[in-house]
MARPA-516632 format. One line per 3 residues: number of its first residue (from 1); their letters; for each residue x, y, z of C-alpha. Coordinates in Angstrom, 1 decimal. Layout:
! MARPA-516632
NUM) a) X:Y:Z  ...
//
This chain:
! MARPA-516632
1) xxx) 125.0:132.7:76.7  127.3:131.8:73.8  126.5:133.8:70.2
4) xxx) 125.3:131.4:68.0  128.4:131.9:65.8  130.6:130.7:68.9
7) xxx) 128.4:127.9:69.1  128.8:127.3:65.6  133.0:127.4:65.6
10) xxx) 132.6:124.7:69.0  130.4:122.4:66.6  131.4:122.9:63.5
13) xxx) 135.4:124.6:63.6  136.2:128.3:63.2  136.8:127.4:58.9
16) xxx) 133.2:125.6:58.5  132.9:128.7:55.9  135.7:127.3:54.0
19) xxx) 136.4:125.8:51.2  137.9:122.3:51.6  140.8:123.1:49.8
22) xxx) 141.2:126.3:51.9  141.5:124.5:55.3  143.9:124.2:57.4
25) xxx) 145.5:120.5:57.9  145.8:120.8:61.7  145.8:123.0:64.5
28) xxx) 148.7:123.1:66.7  148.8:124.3:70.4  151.4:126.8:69.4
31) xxx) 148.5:128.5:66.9  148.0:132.4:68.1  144.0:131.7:68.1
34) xxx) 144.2:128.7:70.9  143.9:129.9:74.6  147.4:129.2:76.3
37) xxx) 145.6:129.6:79.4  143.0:126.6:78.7  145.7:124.5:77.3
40) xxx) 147.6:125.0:81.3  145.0:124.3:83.1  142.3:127.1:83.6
43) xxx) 141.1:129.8:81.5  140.2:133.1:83.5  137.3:133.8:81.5
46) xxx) 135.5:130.8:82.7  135.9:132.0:86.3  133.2:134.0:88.4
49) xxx) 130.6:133.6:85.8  127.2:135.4:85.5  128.8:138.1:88.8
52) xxx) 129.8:141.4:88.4  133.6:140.2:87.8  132.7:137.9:84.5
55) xxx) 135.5:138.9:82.3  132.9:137.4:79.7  133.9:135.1:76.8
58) xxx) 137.2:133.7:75.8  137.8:134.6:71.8  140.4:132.0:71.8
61) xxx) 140.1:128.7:71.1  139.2:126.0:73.3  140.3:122.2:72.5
64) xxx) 140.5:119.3:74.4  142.5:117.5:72.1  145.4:120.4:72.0
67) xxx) 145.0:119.9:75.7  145.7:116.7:75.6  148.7:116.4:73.2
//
């Protein structure tokens, strides 16, 4: 089960603590927090889950809209 802090960062964006004039403008898929893996296809992490091979959770970022662009 996801911390409530990763839930938080799905909902809500990993700078919700921020202020608004501390945000980023945009994320890019070249960004060292997104998951290069997601953005190709398949992240590892999301195989074999809940077994004793679950590599656990991804601490990258996962985005369907970098995905898409």
């Amino acid at each position: 089960m996801l911390s409530q802090a990763q839930l938080l960062d799905e909902l809500m964006g990993r700078d919700r603590n921020l202020a608004p004039q501390e945000k980023k403008s945009s994320l890019h898929w070249s960004d060292p927090s997104v998951c290069k893996m997601y953005i190709a296809g398949f992240c590892p992490h999301d195989l074999f889950t809940n077994t004793r091979s679950d590599l656990g959770f991804c601490e990258k970022l996962h985005d369907d809209k970098l995905r898409d662009e």
